[in-house]
N, C-alpha and C positions, 0 to 999 in steps of 0.2 A: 423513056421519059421519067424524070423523077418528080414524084409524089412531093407537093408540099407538106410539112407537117400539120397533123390536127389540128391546135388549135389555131394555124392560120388560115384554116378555111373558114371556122365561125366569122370570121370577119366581123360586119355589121350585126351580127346575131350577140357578140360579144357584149356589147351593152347593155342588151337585152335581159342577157344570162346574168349580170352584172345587179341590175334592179330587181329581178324574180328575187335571188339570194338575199337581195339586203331586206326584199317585204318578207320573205319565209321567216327570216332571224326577228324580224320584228315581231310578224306576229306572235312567235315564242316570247316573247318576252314584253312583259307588261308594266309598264312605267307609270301605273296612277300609284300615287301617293298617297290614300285615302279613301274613304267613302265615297259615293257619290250621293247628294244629299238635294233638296231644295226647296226652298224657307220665301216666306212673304212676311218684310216688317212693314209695321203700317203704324200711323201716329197722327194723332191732332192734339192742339193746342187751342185756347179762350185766354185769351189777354184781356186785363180789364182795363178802364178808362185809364189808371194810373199805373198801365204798362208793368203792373205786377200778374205773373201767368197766375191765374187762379187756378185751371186746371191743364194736365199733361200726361197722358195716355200714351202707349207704345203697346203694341199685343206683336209678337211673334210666331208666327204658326211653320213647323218644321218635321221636313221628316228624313230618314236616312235609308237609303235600300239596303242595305248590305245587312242589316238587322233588322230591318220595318220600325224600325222604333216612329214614333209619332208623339208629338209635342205643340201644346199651347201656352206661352208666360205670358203675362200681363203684368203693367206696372200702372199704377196711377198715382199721380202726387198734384200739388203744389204748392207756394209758395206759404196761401194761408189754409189749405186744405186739410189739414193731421189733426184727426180729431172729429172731425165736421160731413163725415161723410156716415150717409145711414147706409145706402145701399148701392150698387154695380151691379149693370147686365149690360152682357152681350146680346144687337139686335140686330137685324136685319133692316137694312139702310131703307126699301124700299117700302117696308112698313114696320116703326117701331115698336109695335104692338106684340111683331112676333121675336119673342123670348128664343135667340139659342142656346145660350147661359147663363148663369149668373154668375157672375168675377168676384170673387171672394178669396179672403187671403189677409193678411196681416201687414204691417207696417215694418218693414225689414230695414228701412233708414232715415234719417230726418224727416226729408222731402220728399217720402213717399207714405201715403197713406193707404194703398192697398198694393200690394207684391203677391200675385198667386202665378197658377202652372198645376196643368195638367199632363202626367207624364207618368206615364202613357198615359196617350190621350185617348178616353173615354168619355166622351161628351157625346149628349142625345141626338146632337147634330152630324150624320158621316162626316170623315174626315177630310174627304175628297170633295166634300161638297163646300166646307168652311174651306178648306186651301182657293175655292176656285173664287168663293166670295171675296178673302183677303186680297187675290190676283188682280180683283175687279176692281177693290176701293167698294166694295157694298156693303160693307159690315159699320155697325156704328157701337159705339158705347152710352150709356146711359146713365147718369148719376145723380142718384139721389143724397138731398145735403142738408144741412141745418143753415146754410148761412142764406143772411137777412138778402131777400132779390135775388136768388140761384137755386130756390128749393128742388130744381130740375135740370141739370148741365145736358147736351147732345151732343156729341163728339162725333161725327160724323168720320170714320178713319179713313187716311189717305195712304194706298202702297208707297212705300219708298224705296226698300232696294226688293229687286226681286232675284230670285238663283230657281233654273227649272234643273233638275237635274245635274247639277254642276258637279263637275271632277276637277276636286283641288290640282293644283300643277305643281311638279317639282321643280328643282332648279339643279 
C-alpha cells in the first residue's frame, strides 16, 4: 500500500500550523509607531452677561512610558483678562482651600495671561494622584484679579479628552 505524502496527512492541522506561523512572525515583530503615552485635558470657561469669555482655563496633565517623562501646562486667558490677574492656583474641587499649586507663568500671547508647565513634573502633589484627579473632573482653578465684581474667578475644570495608555497607530 502506498503511503500518502506528508503534508497531506496534516490535513485539518494545516490551518492550524498556518495561524501558529503567522502569530510567531507577529510576535517578532512590533508595529507601534511611538510611545505609549496618556494625558487628561480638561478646561472651563465664565462667559459674561455680554457674551464676552472673561476667563478660559485649559491645564494638560501627561506622561510617556518609554521615558517616564511627566508633564503639567497650563494656559489661562481672556478676552479682557492681560494684565488683571494677581494670582492662579491649582485646587482641589472638593475643598478649595486645599492648595496643590500655584499656576504661574507669563503671558506667552495676546489672549493669554498666564502660560506655565511643569516639565518635568515636580509638583508637591504625586503625579499619579493629580493624573487620577484631572480623570475625575476634581481639580479646579482659582483666580485672583483686579477687575471691578470678579476679584475671585472658580473654574471648576471639566475632563475633555482622555488617552489611558494609548499607542499611536500606524498606517
Amino acid at each position: 500500500m502506498r503511503r500518502p505524502a506528508p503534508w497531506l496527512t496534516l490535513g485539518p492541522a494545516l490551518p492550524c500550523l498556518a495561524l501558529l506561523s503567522l502569530a510567531g512572525c507577529t510576535a517578532l515583530y512590533d508595529d507601534r509607531c511611538g510611545v505609549e503615552s496618556r494625558s487628561v485635558q480638561s478646561s472651563a470657561e465664565l462667559l459674561s452677561s455680554e457674551e464676552d469669555t472673561v476667563v478660559r482655563t485649559v491645564l494638560d496633565v501627561g506622561e510617556t512610558r518609554e521615558d517616564g517623562s511627566r508633564s503639567v501646562h497650563w494656559t489661562i486667558g481672556g478676552d479682557h483678562l492681560r494684565g488683571q490677574v494677581q494670582a492662579a492656583r491649582l485646587v482641589a474641587s472638593e475643598d478649595t482651600s486645599l492648595l496643590l499649586f500655584p499656576l504661574t507663568g507669563g503671558p506667552a500671547e495676546p489672549n493669554l495671561s498666564i502660560e506655565g508647565e511643569l516639565m518635568p513634573y515636580a509638583g508637591p502633589v504625586p503625579f499619579d494622584q493629580l493624573f487620577e484627579r484631572a480623570r475625575r473632573s476634581g481639580l479646579t482653578v482659582v483666580v485672583d484679579t483686579d477687575l471691578r465684581g470678579r476679584a475671585i474667578i472658580v473654574l471648576p475644570l471639566q475632563a475633555v479628552t482622555i488617552q489611558d495608555w494609548a499607542q499611536p497607530h500606524c498606517s
